[in-house]
TORTI-64409 format. One record per residue (C-alpha): z, x, y; residue in three letters. Coordinates in steps of 0.02 Angstrom, whole numbers, padded with zeros to 5 digits, always signed. Layout:
<rs>
ZXYALA;...
</rs>
This chain:
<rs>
-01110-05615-00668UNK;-01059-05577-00833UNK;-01210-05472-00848UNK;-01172-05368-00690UNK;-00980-05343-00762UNK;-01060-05273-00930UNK;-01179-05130-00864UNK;-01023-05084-00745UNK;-00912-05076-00911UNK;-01054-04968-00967UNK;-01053-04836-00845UNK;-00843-04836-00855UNK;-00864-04810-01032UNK;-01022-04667-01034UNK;-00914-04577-00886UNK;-00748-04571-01004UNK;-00854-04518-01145UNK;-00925-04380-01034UNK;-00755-04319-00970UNK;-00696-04315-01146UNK;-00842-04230-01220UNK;-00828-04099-01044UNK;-00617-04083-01106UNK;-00665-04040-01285UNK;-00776-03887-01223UNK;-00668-03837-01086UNK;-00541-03820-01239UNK;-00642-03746-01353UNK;-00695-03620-01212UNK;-00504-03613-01172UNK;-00471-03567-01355UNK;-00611-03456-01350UNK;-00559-03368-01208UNK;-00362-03356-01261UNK;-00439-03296-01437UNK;-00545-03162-01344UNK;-00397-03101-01220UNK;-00301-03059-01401UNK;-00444-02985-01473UNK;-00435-02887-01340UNK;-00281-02832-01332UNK;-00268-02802-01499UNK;-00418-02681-01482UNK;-00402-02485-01503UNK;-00525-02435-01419UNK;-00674-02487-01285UNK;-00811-02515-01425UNK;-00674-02647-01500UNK;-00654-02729-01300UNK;-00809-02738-01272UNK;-00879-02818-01466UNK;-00739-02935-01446UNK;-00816-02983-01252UNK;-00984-02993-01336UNK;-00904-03096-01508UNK;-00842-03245-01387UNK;-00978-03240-01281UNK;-01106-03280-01413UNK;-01018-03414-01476UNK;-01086-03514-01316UNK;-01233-03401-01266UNK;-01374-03339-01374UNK;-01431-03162-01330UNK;-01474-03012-01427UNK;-01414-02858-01344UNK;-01299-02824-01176UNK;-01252-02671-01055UNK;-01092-02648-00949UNK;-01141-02566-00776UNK;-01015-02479-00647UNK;-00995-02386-00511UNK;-00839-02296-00408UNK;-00918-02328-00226UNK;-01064-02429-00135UNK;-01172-02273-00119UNK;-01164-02220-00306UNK;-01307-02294-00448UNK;-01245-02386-00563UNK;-01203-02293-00736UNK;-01192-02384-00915UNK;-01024-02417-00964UNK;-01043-02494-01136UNK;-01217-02544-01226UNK;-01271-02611-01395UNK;-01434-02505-01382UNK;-01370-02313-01395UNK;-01524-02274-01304UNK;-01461-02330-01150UNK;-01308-02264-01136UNK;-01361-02122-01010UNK;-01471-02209-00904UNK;-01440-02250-00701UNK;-01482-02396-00625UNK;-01523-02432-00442UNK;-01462-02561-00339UNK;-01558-02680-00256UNK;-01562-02858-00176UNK;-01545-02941-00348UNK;-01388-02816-00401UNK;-01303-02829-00242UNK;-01314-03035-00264UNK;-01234-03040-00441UNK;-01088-02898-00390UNK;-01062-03021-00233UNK;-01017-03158-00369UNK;-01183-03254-00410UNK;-01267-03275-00583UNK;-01416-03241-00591UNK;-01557-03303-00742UNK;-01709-03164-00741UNK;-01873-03251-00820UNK;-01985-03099-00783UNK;-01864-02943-00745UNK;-01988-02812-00768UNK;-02050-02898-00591UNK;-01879-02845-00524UNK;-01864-02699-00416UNK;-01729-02634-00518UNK;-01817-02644-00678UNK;-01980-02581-00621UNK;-01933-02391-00658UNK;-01842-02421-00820UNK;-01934-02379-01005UNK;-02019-02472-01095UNK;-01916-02456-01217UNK;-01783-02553-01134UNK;-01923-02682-01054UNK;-01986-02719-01247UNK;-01821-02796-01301UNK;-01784-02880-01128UNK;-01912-03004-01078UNK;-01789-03107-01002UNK;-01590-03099-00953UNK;-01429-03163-00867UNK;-01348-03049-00749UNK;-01172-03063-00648UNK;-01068-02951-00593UNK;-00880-02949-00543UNK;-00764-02826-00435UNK;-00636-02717-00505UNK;-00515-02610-00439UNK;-00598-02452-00475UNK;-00740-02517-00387UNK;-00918-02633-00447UNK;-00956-02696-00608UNK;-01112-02787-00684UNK;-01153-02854-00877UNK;-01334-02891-00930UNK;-01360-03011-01065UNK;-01524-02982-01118UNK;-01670-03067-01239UNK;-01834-03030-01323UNK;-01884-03231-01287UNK;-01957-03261-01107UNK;-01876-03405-00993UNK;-01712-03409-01157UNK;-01581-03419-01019UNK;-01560-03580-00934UNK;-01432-03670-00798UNK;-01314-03714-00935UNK;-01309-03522-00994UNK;-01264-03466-00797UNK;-01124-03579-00786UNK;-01056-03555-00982UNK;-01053-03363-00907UNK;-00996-03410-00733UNK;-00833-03516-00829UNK;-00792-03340-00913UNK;-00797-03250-00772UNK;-00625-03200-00786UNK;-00629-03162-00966UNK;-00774-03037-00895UNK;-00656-02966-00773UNK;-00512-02928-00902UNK;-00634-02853-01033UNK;-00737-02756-00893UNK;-00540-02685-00827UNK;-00491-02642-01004UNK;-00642-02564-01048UNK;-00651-02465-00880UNK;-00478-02409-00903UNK;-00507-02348-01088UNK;-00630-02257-01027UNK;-00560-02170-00870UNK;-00429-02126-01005UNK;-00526-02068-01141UNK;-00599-01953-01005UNK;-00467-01886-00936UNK;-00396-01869-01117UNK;-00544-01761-01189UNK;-00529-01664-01010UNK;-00347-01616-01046UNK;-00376-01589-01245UNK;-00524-01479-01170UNK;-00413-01402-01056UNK;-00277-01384-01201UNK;-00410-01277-01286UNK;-00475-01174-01174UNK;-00295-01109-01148UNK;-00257-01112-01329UNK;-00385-00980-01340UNK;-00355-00910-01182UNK;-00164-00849-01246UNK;-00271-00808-01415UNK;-00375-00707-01349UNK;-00258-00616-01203UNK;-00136-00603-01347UNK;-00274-00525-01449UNK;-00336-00396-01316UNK;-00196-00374-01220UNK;-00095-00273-01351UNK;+00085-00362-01308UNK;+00159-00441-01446UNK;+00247-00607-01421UNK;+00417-00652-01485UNK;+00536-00830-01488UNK;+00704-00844-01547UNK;+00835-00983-01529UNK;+00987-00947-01491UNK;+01054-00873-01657UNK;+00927-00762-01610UNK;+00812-00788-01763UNK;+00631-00793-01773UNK;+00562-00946-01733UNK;+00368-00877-01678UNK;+00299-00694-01665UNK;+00119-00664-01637UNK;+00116-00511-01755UNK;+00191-00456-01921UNK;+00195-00282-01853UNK;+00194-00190-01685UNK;+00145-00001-01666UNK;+00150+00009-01844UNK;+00309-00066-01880UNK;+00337-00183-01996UNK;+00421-00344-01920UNK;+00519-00399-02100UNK;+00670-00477-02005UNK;+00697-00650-01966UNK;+00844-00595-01857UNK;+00764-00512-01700UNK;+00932-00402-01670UNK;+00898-00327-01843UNK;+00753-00273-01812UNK;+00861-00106-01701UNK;+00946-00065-01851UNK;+00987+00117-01833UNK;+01001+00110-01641UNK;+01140+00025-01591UNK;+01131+00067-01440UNK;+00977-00014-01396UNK;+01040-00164-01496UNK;+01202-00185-01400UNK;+01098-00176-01240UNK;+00961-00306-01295UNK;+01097-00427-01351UNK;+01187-00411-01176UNK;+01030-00429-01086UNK;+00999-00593-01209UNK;+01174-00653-01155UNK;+01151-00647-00975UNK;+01033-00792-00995UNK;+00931-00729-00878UNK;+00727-00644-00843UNK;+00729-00468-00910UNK;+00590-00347-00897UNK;+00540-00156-00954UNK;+00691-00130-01061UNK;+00642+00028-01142UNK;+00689+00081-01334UNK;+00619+00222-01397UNK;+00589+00251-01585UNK;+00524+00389-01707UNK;+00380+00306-01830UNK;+00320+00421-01967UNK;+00380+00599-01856UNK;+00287+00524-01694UNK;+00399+00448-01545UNK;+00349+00258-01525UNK;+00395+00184-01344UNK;+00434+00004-01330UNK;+00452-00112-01173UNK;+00532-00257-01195UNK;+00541-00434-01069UNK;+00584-00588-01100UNK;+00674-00755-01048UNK;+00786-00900-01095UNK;+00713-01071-01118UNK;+00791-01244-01100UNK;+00761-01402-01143UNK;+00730-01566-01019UNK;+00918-01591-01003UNK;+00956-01420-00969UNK;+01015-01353-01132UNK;+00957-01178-01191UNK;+00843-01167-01358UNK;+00834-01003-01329UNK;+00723-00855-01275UNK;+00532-00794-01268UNK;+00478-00632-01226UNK;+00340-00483-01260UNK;+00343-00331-01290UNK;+00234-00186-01264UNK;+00187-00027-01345UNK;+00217+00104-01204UNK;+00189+00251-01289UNK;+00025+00326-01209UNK;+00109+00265-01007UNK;+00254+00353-01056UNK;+00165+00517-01120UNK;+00033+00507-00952UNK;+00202+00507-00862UNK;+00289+00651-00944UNK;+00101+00744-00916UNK;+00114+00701-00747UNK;+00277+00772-00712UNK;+00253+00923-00784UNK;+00075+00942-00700UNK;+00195+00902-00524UNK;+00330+01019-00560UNK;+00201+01153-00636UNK;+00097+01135-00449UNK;+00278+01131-00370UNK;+00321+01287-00453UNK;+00124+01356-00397UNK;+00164+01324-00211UNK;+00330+01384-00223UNK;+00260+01559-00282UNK;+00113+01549-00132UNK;+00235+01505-00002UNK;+00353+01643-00075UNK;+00199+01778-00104UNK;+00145+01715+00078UNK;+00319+01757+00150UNK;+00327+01932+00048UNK;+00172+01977+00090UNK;+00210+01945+00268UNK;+00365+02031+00277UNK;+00280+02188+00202UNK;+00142+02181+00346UNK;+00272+02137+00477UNK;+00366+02306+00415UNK;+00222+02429+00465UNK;+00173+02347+00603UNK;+00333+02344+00668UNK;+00318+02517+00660UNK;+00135+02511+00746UNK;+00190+02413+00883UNK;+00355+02507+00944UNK;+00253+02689+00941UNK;+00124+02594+01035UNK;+00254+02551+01168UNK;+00326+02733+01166UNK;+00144+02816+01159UNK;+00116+02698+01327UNK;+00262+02768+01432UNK;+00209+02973+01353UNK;+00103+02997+01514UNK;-00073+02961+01461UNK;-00219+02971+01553UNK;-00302+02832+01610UNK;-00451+02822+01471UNK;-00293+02836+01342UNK;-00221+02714+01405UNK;-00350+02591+01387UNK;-00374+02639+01205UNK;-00185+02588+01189UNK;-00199+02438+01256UNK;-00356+02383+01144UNK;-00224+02454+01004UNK;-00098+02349+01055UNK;-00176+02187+01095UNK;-00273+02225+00899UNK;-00105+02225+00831UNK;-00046+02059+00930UNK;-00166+01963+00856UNK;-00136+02025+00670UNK;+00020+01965+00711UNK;-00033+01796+00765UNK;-00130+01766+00607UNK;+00018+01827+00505UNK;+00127+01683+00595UNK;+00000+01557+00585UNK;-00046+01584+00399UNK;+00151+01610+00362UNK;+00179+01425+00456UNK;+00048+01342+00380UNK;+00103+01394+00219UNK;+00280+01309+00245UNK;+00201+01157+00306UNK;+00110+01119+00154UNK;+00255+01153+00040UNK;+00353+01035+00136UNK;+00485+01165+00170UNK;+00452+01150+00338UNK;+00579+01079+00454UNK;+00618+01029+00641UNK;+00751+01127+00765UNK;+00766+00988+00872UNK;+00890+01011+01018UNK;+00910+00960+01190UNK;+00738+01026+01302UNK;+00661+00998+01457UNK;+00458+00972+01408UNK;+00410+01020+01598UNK;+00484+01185+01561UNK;+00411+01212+01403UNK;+00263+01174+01476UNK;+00253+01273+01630UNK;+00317+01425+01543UNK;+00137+01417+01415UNK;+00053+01380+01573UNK;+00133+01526+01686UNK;+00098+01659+01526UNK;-00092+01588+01513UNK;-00097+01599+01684UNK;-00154+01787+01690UNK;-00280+01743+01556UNK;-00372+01613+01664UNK;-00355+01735+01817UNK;-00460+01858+01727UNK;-00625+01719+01673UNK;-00590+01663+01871UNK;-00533+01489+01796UNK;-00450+01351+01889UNK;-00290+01322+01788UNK;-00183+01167+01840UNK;-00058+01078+01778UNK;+00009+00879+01822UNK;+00186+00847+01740UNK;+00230+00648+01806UNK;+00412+00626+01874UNK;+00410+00476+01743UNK;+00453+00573+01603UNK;+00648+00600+01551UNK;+00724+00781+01610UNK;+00772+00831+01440UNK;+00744+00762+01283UNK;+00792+00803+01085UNK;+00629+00899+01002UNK;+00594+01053+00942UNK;+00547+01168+01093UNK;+00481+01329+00999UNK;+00340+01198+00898UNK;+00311+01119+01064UNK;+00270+01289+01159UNK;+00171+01320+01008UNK;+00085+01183+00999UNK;+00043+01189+01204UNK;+00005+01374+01171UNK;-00157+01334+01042UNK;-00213+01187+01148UNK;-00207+01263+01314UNK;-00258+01447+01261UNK;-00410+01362+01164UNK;-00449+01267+01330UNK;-00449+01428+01413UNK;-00549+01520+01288UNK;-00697+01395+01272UNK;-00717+01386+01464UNK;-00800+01525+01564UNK;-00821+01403+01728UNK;-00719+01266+01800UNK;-00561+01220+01743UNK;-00416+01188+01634UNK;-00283+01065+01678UNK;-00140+00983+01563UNK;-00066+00815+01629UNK;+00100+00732+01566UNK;+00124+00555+01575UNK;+00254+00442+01492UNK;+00180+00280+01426UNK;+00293+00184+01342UNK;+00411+00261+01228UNK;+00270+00402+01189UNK;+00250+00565+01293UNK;+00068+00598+01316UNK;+00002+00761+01359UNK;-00176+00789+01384UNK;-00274+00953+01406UNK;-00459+00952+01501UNK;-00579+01085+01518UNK;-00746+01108+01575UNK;-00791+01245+01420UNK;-00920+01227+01296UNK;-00882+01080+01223UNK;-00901+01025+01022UNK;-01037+00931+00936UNK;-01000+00766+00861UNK;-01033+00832+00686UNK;-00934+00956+00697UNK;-00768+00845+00773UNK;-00718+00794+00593UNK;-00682+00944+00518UNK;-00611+01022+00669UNK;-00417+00996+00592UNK;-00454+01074+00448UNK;-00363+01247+00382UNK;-00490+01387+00432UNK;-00630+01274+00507UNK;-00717+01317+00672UNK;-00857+01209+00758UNK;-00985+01338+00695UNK;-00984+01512+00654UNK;-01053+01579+00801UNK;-00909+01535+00864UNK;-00806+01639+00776UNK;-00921+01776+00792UNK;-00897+01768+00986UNK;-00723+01709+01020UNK;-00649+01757+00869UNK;-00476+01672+00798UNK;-00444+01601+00616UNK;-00464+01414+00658UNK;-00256+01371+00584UNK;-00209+01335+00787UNK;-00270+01188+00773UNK;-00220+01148+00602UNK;-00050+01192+00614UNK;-00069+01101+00787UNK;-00086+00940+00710UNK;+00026+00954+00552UNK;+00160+00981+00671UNK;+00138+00830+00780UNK;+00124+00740+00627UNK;+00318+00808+00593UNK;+00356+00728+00764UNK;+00278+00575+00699UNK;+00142+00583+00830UNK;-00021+00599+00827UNK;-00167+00708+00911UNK;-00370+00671+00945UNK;-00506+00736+01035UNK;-00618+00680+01164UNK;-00776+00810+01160UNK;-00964+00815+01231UNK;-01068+00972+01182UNK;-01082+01090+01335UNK;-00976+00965+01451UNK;-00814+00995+01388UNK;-00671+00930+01290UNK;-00510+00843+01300UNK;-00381+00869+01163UNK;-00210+00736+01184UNK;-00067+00722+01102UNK;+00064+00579+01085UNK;+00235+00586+01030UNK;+00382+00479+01027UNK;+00535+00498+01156UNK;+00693+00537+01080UNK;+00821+00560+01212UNK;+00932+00698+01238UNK;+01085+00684+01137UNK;+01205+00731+01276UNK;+01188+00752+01459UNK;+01144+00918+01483UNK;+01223+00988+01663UNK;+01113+01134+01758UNK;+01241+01280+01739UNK;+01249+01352+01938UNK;+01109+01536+01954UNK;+01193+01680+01954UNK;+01115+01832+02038UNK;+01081+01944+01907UNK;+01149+02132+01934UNK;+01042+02285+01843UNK;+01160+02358+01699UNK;+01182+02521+01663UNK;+01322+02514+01529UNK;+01263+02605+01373UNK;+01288+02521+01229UNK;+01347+02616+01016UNK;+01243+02545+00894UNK;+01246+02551+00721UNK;+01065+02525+00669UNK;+01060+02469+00452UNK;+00871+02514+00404UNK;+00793+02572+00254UNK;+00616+02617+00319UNK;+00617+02799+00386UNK;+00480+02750+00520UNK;+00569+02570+00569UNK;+00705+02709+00604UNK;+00632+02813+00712UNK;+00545+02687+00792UNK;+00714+02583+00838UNK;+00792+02742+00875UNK;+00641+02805+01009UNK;+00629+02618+01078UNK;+00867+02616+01093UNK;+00884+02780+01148UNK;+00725+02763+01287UNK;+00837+02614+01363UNK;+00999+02737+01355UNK;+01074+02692+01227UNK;+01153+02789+01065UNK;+01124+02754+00888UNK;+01209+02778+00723UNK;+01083+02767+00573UNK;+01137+02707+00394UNK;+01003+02690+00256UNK;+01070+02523+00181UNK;+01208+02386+00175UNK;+01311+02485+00096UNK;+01307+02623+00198UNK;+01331+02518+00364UNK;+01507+02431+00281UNK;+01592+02603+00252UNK;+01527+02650+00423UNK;+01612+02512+00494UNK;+01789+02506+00383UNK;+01784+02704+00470UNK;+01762+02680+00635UNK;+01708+02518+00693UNK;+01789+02518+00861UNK;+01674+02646+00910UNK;+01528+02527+00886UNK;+01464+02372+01003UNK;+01334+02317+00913UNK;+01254+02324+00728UNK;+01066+02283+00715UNK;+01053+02237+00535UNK;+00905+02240+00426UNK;+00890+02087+00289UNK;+00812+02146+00139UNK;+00872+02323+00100UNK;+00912+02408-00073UNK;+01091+02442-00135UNK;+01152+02284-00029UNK;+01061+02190+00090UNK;+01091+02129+00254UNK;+01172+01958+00212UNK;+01270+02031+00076UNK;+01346+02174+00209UNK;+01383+02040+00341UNK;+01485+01952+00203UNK;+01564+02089+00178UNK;+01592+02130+00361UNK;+01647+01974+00398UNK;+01782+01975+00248UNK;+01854+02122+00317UNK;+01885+02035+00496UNK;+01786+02156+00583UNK;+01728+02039+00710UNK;+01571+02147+00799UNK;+01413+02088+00851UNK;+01302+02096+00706UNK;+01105+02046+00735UNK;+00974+02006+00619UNK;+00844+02133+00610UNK;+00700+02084+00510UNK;+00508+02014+00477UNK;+00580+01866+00396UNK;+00554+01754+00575UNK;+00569+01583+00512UNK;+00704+01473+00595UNK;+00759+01424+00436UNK;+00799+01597+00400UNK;+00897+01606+00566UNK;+01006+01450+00504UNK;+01046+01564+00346UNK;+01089+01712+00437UNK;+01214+01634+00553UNK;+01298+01550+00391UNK;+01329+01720+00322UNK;+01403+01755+00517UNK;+01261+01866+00629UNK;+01271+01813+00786UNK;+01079+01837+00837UNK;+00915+01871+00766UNK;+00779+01974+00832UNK;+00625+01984+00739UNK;+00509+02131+00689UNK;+00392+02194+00762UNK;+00503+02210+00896UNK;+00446+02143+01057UNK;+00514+02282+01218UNK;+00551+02090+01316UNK;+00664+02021+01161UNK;+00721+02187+01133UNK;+00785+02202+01336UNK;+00832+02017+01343UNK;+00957+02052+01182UNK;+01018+02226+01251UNK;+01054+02143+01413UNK;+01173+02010+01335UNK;+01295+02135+01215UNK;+01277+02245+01406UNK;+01374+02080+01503UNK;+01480+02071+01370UNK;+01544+02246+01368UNK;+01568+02249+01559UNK;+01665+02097+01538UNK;+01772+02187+01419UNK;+01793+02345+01513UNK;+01834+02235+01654UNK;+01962+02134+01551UNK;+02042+02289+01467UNK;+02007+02443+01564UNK;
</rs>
């Protein structure tokens, strides 16, 4: 009995001498682990975590060298941390069905590990100094984590070493954080110090090349950083930045305002005279505040300007010197046109005399090839002279209120003739869609209709020619077809330009100058519309135009038809001309359609004429540009004197432009040389009414 109570006494006592001897290690691992957590966090950097790790762990585990492993996701290798072999510090590792047991928690004691898949590929370096090991691995926030304690002995780790390492698992788990952390920090601390750099020599280098230079002030407006002792050769010797405008006070008053505004300035210009040579500056800059708002003061640059601002000057004299060049074409152009207009003004009204002298029949025919010689010298003098305006951009619009089916039908009843006489179908489709009247100009519509339509015609010896006018929209769209000889596809892009025809043969044959359709398309450009072509050689062609509708300004009422009576009043006209042949040729062409006319050699002459007698008178046909006073100046005059007769413009200068200028200096019509025998009737017939009227009135 006593026996039995002994051995039980025994085992009591070898159990508390077990649990104490299992309390004084778990307090000395305790204190080891407390002693490694404040090594730890006394540590400045992840080589100091990760000794300390390795400086308690020894005390309890022998081992000679040891490598951290992580990885961000499942999918990635795992990549050395921390390692006491330097070696090692770039190499991957693999994971297989041993890794994935010790990241899952397990400890694991490796006897043979070069027998392990994931030490099969590694050196032999690395297998030399690890013929056996102790692996676990723990998970961190950032993702898995692994350390290898590794040893030259085989079969050194035992049972006791996996559950030493298993007890300090969350030592492991601290050090692993803290050293992951470090080093996610140290990486993206030396990618921002990169970063900090690369811009540093970024603004070095831009600052360098760029030729700005770069100035900070505070708010006394001192120097506190400049890039540059000098800019453009001046000598920056200031530490006030407002005395560096000493001289121009001007420019210093208006910097300092600018600099007062507290606000983004940019391209404030000061120019300056360095050594004889003008220096141009540019200057920008802005205020700059602190994180609680308050202003430290202001950065800025400033450039050197000098070379933009002389490329400008050059430019502006290059513009006003090609201004002044087109000027003197489009005036040379207008002289030159008024000086042929003058002759054949004279040409053209013997023509129409010679025709009604009782020629024969063979005569006649030589007249008319004459006459129709000297219409188309006339067309090219018009086309050339409108061209010419358009280019110089002192062309402009006469819009007023038309009706476009008019317009239209009158180009297609005067072609009409034309198309007769090739045995030509010529047609024309105007839809009831489009507005009655609308605002445009209708002399640069007829003329336009004229070059498309008379083209039409004379590139088509068989078939037709038919226009059609649609509304779509808010456009107009008029579209001329023919059946002619169509225009090769090469030759369709240079078909707008001045003087261009599809080939020369084509000139040879059907003649022109190639500006219709030039000026054609400059002048629906004016309207802000827009022309093309549709064309297949030796099928025909389709040329349309589109412009937008601008409606009539008021509504326009249809005054009632009046039948028209022949007149036979005579009319006393006082014709102002300095050309002896324009003379006789107004004269012959007046007196034919019995009428009587005074002749006076110049302005001058036609004002006394007039302060004499001018009751006697009904009409004046004034010439414009006449020696000793022209025909502006005498209207002035005229007009002055309240003489209040019909005076008309008689002259080559046919713009509309010039029309506007004569009725400012008070004519009250315009007919323009050569002198057409229907203008010339239609004008006649007018001053004729208005003379019956007054007989009629005041008999």
């Amino acid at each position: 009995m006593l026996s039995c109570d002994s051995e039980k006494l025994q085992e009591t006592l070898l159990d508390l001498q077990r649990t104490q001897e299992r309390e004084t290690q778990l307090r000395i691992e305790n204190a080891a682990i407390l002693e490694g957590v404040s090594a730890m966090a006394g540590a400045n950097n992840k080589r100091q975590v990760f000794n300390s790790l390795l400086e308690v762990l020894r005390k309890f585990i022998a081992f000679d060298n040891a490598i951290v492993l992580t990885r961000d996701d499942e999918a990635s290798d795992l990549q050395v941390l921390m390692s006491t072999v330097m070696a090692l510090d770039l190499s991957h590792w693999q994971v297989g069905s041993t890794f994935n047991r010790c990241i899952n928690g397990e400890c694991i004691a490796l006897y043979s590990p070069k027998d392990i898949e994931e030490f099969k590929n590694k050196s032999t370096d690395l297998l030399n100094i690890c013929h056996s090991s102790l692996i676990t691995g723990v998970k961190i926030s950032s993702g898995d984590a692994m350390i290898i304690l590794m040893s030259s002995e085989k079969g050194h780790f035992t049972s006791s070493c996996r559950r030493v390492l298993n007890r300090f698992r969350p030592l492991l788990e601290r050090a692993i954080i803290d050293i992951d952390y470090r080093e996610r920090l140290q990486s993206l601390v030396t990618a921002r110090t990169q970063e900090l750099i690369h811009s540093q020599q970024r603004f070095k280098d831009f600052a360098r090349t760029v030729g700005d230079w770069f100035w900070e002030i505070d708010t006394d407006y001192k120097f506190s950083y400049i890039s540059a002792s000098q800019i453009a050769n001046h000598l920056i010797d200031k530490d006030n930045i407002l005395d560096f405008f000493d001289g121009n006070e001007d420019f210093k008053h208006k910097f300092r305002s600018q600099l007062q505004q507290n606000k983004s300035f940019e391209d404030l210009e000061w120019q300056l005279f360095i050594d004889e040579k003008e220096q141009w500056l540019s200057f920008s800059g802005t205020p700059y505040y602190n994180k609680h708002g308050l202003l430290l003061g202001y950065r800025g640059t400033v450039k050197n300007i000098s070379v933009r601002k002389k490329r400008l000057f050059d430019l502006q004299q290059a513009r006003q010197q090609a201004e002044s060049a087109n000027k003197a074409k489009s005036q040379f152009i207008a002289m030159m046109s008024h000086e042929i207009r003058t002759p054949l003004n004279a040409v053209l009204g013997l023509m129409d005399m010679l025709s009604s002298s009782g020629l024969k029949h063979e005569q006649q025919q030589w007249l008319g090839q004459m006459e129709q010689s000297a219409h188309l010298l006339l067309t090219i003098i018009n086309d050339i002279l409108d061209l010419s305006r358009i280019e110089s951009g002192s062309f402009e619009l006469f819009n007023s209120n038309i009706s476009l089916s008019e317009s239209i039908s009158l180009v297609k009843n005067q072609l009409q003739p034309e198309a007769n006489k090739k045995g030509i179908l010529l047609e024309c489709n105007i839809s009831e869609l489009i507005p009655e009247y609308i605002f445009a100009d209708k002399n640069r519509i007829i003329q336009i209709m004229f070059n498309l339509i008379g083209n039409a015609i004379k590139f088509t010896d068989i078939g037709s020619v038919k226009i059609v006018a649609q509304k779509t929209d808010h456009n107009i769209e008029v579209s001329v077809f023919d059946t002619g000889i169509g225009i090769a596809e090469d030759a369709q892009d240079n078909l707008f330009n001045p003087f261009h025809q599809a080939d020369g043969s084509i000139t040879r044959k059907y003649g022109g100058t190639g500006l219709g359709l030039t000026i054609s398309q400059l002048l629906i450009k004016k309207m802000n519309g827009e022309i093309s072509l549709q064309s297949e050689l030796g099928a025909g062609s389709c040329f349309k135009i589109i412009f937008p509708i601008r409606p009539a300004i008021a509504k326009i009422i249809n005054p009632e038809k009046k039948i028209s009576t022949p007149l036979t009043q005579s009319l006393n006209i006082l014709l102002a001309e300095d050309s002896p042949t324009n003379q006789l040729v107004a004269k012959l062409m007046l007196e034919r359609r019995g009428h009587s006319v005074t002749i006076t050699n110049h302005g001058e002459e036609a004002v006394l004429k007039l302060l004499q007698c001018h009751k006697s008178f009904d009409l004046v046909l004034m010439d414009i540009s006449m020696p000793v006073l022209d025909g502006l100046e005498a209207t002035k005059h005229i007009r002055k004197l309240n003489i209040s007769i019909p005076i008309v413009a008689l002259t080559a200068n046919a713009m509309q432009s010039d029309q506007f200028l004569y009725h400012q200096a008070g004519m009250d019509g315009f007919l323009a040389k050569p002198i057409q025998p229907e203008e010339l009737d239609l004008l006649l017939e007018k001053y004729q009414s208005l003379k019956t009227i007054d007989n009629i009135i005041s008999p």
